[in-house]
N, CA and C atoms as an extended XYZ file, in Angstrom:
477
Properties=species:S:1:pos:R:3:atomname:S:1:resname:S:1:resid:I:1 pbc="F F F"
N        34.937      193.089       40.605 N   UNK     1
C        33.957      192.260       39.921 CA  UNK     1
C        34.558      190.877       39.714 C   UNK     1
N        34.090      189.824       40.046 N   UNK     2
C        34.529      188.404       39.800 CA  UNK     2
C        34.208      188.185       38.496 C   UNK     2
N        35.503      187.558       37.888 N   UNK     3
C        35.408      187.206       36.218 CA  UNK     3
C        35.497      186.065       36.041 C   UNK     3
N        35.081      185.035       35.070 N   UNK     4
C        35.067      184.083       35.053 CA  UNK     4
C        36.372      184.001       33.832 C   UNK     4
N        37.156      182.746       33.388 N   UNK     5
C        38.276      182.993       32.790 CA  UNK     5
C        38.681      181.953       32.211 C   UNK     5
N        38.324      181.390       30.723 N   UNK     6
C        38.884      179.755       30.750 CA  UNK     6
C        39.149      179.988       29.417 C   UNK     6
N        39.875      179.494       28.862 N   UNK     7
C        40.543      179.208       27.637 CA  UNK     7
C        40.843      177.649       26.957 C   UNK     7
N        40.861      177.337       25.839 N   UNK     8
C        41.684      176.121       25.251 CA  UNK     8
C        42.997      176.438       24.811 C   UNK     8
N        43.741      175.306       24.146 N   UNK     9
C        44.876      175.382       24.060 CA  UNK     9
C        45.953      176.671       23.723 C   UNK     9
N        44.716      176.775       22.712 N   UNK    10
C        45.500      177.676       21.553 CA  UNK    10
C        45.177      178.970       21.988 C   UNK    10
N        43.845      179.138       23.293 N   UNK    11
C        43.949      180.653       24.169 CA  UNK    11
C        44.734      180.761       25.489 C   UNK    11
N        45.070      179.799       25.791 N   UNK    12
C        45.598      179.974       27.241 CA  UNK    12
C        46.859      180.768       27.285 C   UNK    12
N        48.145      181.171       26.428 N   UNK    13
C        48.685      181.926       26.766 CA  UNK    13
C        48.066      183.622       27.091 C   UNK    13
N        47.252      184.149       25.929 N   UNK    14
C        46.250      185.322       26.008 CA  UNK    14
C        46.023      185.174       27.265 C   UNK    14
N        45.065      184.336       27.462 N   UNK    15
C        44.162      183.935       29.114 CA  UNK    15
C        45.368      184.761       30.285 C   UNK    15
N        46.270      183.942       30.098 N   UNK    16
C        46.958      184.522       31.169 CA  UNK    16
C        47.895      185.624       31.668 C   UNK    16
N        48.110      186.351       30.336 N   UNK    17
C        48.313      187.604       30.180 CA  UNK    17
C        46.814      188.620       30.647 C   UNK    17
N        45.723      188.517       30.410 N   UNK    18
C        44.623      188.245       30.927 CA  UNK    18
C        43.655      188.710       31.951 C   UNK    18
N        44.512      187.300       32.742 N   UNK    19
C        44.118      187.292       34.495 CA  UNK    19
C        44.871      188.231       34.975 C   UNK    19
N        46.646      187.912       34.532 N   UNK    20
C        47.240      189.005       35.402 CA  UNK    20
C        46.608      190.427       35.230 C   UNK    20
N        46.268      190.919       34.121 N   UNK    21
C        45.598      192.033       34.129 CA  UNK    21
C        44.606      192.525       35.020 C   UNK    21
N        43.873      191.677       34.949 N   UNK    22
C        42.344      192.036       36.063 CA  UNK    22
C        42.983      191.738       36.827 C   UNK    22
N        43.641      191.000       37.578 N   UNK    23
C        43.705      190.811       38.862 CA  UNK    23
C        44.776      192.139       39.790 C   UNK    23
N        45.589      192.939       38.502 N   UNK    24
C        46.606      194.220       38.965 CA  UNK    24
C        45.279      195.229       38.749 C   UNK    24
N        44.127      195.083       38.249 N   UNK    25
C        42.926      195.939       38.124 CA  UNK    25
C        42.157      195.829       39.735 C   UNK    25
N        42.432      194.376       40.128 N   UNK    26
C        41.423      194.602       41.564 CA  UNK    26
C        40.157      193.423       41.214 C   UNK    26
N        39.961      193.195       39.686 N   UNK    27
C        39.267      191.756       39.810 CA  UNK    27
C        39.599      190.989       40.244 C   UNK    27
N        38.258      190.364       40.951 N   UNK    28
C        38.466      188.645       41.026 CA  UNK    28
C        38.385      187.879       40.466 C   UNK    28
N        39.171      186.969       40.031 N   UNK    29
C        39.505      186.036       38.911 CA  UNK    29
C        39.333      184.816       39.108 C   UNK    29
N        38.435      184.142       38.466 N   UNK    30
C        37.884      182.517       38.798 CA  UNK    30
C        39.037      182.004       37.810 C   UNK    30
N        40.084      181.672       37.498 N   UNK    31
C        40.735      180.989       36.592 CA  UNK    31
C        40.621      179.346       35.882 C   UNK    31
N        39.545      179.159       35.151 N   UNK    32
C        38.920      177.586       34.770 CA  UNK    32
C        39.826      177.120       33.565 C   UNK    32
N        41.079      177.697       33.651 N   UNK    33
C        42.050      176.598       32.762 CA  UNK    33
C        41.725      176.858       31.545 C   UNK    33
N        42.315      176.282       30.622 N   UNK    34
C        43.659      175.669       30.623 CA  UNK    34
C        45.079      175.856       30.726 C   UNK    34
N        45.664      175.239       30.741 N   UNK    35
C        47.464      176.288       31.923 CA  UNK    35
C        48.504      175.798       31.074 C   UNK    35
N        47.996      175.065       29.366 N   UNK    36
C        49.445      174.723       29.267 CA  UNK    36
C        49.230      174.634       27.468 C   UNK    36
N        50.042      174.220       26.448 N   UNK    37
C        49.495      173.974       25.152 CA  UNK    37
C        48.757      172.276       24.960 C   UNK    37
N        48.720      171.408       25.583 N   UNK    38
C        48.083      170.364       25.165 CA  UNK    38
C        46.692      170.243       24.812 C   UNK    38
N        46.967      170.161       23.684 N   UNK    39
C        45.210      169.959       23.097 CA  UNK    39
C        44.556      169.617       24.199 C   UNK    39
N        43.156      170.155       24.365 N   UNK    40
C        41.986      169.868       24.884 CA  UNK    40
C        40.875      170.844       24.340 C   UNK    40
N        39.598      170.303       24.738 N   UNK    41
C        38.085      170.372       23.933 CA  UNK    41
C        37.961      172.083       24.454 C   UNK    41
N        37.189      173.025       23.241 N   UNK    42
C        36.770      174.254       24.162 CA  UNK    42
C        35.714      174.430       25.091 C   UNK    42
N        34.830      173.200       23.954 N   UNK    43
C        33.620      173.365       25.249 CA  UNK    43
C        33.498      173.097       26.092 C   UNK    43
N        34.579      172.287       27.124 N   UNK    44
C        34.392      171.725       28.683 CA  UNK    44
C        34.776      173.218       29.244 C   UNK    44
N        35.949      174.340       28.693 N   UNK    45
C        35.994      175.597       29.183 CA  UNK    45
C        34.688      176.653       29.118 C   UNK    45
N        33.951      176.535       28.211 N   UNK    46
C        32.873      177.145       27.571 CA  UNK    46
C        32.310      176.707       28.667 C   UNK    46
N        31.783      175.753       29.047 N   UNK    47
C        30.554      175.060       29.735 CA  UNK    47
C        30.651      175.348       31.235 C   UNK    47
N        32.565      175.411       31.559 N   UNK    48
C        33.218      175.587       32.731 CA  UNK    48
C        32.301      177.478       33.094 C   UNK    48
N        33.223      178.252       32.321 N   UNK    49
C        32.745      179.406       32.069 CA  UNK    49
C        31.467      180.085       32.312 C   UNK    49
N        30.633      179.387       31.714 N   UNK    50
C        28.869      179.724       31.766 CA  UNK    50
C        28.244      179.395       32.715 C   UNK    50
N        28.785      178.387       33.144 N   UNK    51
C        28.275      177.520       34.879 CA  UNK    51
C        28.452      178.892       36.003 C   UNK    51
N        30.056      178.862       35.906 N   UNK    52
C        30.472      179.969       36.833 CA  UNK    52
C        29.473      181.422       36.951 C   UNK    52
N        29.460      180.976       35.685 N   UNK    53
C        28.380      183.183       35.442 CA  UNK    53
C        26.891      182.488       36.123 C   UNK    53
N        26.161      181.397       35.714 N   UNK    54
C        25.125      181.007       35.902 CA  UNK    54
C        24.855      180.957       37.293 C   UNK    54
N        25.920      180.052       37.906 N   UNK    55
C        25.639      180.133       39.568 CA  UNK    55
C        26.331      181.056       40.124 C   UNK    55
N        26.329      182.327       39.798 N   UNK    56
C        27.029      183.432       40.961 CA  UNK    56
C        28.178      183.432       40.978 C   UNK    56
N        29.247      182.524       40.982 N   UNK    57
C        29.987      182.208       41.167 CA  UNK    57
C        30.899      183.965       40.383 C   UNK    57
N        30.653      184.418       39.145 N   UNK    58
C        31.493      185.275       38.198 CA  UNK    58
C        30.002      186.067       37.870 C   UNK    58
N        30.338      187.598       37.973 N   UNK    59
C        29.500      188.529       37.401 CA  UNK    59
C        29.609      188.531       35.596 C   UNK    59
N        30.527      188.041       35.238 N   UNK    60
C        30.932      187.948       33.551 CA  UNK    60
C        31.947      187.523       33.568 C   UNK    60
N        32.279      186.774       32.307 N   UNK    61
C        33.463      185.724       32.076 CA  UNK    61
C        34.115      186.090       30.364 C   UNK    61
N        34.910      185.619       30.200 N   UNK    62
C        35.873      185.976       29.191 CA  UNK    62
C        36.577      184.430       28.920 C   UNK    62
N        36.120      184.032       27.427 N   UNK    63
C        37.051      183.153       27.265 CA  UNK    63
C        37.875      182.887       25.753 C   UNK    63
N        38.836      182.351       25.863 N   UNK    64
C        39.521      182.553       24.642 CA  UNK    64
C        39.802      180.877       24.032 C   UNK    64
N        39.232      181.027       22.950 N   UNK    65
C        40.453      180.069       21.797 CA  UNK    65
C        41.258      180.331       21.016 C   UNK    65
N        40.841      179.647       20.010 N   UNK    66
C        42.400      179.932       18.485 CA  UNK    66
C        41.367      181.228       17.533 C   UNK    66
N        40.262      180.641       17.227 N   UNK    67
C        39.601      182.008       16.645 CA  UNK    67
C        38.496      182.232       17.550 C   UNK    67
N        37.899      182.194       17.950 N   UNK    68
C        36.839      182.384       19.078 CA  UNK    68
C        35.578      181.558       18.598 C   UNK    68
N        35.382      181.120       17.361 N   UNK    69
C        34.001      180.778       16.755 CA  UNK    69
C        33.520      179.179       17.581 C   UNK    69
N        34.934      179.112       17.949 N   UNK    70
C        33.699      177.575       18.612 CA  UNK    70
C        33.231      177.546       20.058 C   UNK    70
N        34.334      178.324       20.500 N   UNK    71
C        34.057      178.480       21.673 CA  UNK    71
C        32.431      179.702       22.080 C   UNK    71
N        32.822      180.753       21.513 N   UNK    72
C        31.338      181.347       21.301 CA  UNK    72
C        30.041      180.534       21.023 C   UNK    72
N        30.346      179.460       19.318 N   UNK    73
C        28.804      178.442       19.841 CA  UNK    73
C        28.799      177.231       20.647 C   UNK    73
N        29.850      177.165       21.291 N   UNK    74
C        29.627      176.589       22.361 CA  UNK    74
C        28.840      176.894       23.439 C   UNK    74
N        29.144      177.939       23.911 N   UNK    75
C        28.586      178.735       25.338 CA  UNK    75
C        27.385      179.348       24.761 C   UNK    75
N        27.096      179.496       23.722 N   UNK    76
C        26.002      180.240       23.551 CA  UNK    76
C        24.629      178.918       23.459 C   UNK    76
N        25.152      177.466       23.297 N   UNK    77
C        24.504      176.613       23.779 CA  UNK    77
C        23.724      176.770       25.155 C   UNK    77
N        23.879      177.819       26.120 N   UNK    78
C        24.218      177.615       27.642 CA  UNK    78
C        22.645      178.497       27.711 C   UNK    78
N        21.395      177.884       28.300 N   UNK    79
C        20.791      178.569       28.346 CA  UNK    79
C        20.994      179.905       29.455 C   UNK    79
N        20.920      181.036       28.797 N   UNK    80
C        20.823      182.127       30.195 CA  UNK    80
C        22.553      182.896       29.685 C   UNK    80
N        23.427      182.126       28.810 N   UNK    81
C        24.752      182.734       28.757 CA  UNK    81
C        24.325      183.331       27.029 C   UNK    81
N        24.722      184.764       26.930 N   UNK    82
C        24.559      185.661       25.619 CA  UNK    82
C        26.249      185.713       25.587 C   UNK    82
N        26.836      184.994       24.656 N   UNK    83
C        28.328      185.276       24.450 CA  UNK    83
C        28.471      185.836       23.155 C   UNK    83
N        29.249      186.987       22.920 N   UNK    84
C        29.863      187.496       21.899 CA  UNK    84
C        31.231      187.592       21.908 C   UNK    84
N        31.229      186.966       20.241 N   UNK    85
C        32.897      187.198       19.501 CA  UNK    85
C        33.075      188.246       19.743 C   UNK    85
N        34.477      188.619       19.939 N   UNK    86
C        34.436      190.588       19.402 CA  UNK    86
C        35.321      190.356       18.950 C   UNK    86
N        35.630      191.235       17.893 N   UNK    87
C        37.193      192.269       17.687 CA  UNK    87
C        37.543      193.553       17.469 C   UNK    87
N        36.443      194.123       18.122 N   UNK    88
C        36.515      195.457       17.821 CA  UNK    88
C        35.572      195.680       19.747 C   UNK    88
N        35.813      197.231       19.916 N   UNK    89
C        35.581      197.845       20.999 CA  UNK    89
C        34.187      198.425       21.360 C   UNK    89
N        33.410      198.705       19.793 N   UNK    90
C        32.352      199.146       19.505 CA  UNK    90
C        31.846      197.721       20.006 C   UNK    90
N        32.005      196.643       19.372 N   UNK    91
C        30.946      195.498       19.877 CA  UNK    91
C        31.193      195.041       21.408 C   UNK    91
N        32.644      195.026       21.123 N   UNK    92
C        32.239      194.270       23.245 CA  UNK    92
C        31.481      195.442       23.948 C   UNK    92
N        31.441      196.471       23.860 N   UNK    93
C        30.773      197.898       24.482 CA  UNK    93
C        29.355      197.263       24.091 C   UNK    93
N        28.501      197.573       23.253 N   UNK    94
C        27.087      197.597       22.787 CA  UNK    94
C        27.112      196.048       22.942 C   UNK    94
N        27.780      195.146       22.773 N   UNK    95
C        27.057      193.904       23.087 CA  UNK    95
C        26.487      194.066       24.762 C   UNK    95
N        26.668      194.293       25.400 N   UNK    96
C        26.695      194.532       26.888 CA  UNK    96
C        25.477      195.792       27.086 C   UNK    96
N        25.542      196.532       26.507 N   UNK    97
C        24.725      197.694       26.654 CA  UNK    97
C        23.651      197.702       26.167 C   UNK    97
N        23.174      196.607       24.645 N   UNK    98
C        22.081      196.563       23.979 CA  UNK    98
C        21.815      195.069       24.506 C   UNK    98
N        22.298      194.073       24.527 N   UNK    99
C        22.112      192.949       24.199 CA  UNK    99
C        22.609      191.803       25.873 C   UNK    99
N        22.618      192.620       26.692 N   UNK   100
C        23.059      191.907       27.893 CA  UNK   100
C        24.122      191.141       27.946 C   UNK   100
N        24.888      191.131       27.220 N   UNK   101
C        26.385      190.062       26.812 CA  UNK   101
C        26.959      189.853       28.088 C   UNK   101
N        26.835      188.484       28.767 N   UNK   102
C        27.764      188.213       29.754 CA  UNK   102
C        28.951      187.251       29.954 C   UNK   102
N        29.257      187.284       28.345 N   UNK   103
C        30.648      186.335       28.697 CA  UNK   103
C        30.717      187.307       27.183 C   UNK   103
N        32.410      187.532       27.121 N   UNK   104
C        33.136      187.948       25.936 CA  UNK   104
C        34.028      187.143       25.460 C   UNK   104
N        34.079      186.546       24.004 N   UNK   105
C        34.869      185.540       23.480 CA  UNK   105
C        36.251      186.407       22.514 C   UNK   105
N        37.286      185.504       22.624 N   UNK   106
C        38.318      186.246       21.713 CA  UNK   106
C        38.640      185.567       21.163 C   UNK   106
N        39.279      185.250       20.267 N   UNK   107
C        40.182      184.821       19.632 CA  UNK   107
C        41.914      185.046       19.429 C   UNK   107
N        42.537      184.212       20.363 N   UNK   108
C        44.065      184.365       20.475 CA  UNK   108
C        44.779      184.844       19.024 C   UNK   108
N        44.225      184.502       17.791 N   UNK   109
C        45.298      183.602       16.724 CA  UNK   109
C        44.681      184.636       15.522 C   UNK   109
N        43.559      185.701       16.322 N   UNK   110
C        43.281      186.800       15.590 CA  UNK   110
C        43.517      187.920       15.760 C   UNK   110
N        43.438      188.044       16.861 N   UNK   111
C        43.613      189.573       17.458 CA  UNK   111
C        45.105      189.389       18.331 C   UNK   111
N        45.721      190.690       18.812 N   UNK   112
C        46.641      190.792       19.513 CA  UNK   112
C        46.331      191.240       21.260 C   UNK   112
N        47.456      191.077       21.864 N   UNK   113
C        47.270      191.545       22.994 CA  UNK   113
C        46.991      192.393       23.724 C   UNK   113
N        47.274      193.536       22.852 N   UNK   114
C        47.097      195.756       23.341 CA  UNK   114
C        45.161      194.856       22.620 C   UNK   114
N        44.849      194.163       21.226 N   UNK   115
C        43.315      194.708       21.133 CA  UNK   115
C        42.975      193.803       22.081 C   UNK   115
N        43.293      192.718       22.640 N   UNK   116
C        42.438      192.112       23.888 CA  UNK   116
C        42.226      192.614       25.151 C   UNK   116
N        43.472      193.679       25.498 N   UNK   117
C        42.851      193.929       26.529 CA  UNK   117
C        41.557      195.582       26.304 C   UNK   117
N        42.091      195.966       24.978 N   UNK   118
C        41.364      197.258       25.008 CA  UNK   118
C        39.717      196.184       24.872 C   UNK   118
N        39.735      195.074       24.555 N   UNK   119
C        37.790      194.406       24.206 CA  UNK   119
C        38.055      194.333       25.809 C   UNK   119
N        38.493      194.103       26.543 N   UNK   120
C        37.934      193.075       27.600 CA  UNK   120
C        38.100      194.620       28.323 C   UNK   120
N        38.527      195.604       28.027 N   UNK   121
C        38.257      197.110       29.647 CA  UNK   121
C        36.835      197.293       29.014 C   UNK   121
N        35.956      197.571       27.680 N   UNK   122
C        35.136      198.314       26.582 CA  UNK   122
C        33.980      196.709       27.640 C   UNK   122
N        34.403      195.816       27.710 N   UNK   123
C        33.313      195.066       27.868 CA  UNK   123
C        32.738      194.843       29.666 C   UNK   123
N        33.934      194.928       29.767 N   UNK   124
C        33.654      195.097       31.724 CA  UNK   124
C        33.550      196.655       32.185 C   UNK   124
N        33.777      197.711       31.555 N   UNK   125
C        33.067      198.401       31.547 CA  UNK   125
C        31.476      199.263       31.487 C   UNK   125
N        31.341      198.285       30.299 N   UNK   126
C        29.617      198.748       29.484 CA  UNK   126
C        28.886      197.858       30.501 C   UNK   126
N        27.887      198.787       30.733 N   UNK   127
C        26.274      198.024       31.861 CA  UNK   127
C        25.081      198.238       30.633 C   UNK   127
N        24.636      197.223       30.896 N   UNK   128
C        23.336      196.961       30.132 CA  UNK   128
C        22.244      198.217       30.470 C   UNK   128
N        21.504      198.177       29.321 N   UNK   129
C        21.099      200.094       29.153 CA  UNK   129
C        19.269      199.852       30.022 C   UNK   129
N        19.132      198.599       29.820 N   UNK   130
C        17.930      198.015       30.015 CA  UNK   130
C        16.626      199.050       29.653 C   UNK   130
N        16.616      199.482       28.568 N   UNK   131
C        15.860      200.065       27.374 CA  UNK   131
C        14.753      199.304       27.336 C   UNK   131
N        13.398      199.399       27.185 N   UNK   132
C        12.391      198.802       27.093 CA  UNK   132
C        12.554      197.923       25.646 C   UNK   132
N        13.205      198.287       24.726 N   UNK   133
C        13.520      197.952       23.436 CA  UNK   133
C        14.413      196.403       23.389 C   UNK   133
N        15.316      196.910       24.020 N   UNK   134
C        16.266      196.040       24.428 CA  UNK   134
C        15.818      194.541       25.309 C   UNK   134
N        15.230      195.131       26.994 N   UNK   135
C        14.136      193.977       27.181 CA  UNK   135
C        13.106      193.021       26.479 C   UNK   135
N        12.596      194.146       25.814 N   UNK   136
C        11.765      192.887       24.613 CA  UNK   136
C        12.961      191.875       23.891 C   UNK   136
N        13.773      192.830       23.481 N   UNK   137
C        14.630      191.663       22.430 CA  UNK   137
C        15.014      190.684       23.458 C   UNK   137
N        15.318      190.684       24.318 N   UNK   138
C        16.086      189.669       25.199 CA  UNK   138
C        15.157      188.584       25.615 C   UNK   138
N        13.986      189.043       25.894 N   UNK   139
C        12.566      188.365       26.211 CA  UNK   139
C        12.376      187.077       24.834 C   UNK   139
N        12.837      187.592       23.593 N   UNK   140
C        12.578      187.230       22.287 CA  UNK   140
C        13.586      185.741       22.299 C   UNK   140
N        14.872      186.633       22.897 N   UNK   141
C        16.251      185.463       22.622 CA  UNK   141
C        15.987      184.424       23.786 C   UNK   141
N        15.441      184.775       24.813 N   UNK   142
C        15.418      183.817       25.730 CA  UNK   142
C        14.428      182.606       25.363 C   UNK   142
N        13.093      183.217       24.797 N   UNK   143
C        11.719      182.192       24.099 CA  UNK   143
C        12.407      181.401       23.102 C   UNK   143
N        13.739      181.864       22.469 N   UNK   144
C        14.409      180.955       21.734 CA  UNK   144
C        15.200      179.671       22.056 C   UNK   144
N        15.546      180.427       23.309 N   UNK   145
C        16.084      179.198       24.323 CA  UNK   145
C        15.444      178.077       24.592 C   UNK   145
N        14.487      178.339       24.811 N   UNK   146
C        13.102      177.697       25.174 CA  UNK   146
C        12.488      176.633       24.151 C   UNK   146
N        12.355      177.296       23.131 N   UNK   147
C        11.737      176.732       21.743 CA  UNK   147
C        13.101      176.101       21.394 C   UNK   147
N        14.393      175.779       21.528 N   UNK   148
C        15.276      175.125       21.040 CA  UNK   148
C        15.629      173.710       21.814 C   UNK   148
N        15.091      173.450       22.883 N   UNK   149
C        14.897      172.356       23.543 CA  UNK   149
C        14.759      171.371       22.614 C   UNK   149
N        15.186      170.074       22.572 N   UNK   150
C        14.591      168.955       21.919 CA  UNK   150
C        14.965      169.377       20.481 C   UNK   150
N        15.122      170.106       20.237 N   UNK   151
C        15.246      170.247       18.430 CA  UNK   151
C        16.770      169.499       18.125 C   UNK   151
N        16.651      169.048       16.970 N   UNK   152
C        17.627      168.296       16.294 CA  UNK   152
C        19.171      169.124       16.151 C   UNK   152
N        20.016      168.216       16.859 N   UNK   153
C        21.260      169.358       16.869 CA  UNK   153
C        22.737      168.571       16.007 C   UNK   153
N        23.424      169.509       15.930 N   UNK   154
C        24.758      168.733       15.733 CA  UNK   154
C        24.419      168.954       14.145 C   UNK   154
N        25.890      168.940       13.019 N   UNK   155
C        25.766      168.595       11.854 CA  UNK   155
C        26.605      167.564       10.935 C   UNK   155
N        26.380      166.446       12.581 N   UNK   156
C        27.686      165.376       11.531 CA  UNK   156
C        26.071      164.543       10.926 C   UNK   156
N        26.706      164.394        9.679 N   UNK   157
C        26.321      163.270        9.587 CA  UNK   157
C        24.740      163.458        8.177 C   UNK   157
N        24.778      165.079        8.408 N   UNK   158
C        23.833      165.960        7.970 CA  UNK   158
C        24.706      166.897        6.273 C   UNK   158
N        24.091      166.330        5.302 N   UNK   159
C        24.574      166.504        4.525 CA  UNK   159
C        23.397      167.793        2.815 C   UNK   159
């Protein structure tokens, strides 16, 4: 399965503990950086990430920061990309199985390495159950996509 794979600063060591994993698994590994500790933005990885899943390029992607929270609303900006935080095994599993989850977010600076890789087998594992239940909801999140166009974003400045 081609994975998509990008991290910021403060995920890229995880990241690459990671890749080597999937890739001694037999994945294919799109590797979208970052390769070193110098600060840089999550969302150019986020955006990197979601592109890849969007155009074919990665069947599901995995990306990491320092806690996962920005990078998650980052990509979840992405119309068509459903990203979930995890830290637990129950959610990367059922995010995927109820909720179509195709990118999994971690957090380096929360979790450890034995729980990252046990989220990331629980999440490339689980196939979407495609439940009539489930379709509606997704039908629901996508009209949200939709209806969020043009709406007022960002909260600098917003008090």
């Amino acid at each position: 399965m081609p994975i998509a794979l990008g991290a910021d600063h403060a995920g890229y060591e995880l990241k690459d503990i990671l890749r080597g994993d999937l890739r001694a698994q037999g994945h294919e590994v799109i590797d979208l950086g970052t390769d070193g500790p110098a600060p840089v933005d999550y969302p150019d990885f986020a955006e990197a990430v979601g592109l890849a899943i969007l155009d074919g390029r990665a069947a599901r992607g995995i990306l990491v920061c320092g806690s996962g929270v920005g990078a998650s609303v980052a990509a979840n900006k992405i119309p068509g990309i459903r990203a979930g935080l995890c830290h637990d095994t129950y959610s990367a599993r059922q995010g995927v199985e109820h909720d179509d989850m195709n990118l999994l977010v971690l957090g380096a600076r929360v979790i450890g390495v034995e729980l990252a890789r046990e989220l990331v087998r629980a999440f490339l594992e689980a196939r979407f159950s495609a439940e009539a239940r489930h379709r509606r909801r997704l039908r629901k999140v996508a009209a949200l996509e939709g209806r969020g166009a043009g709406a007022a974003g960002g909260g600098e400045g917003k008090r």
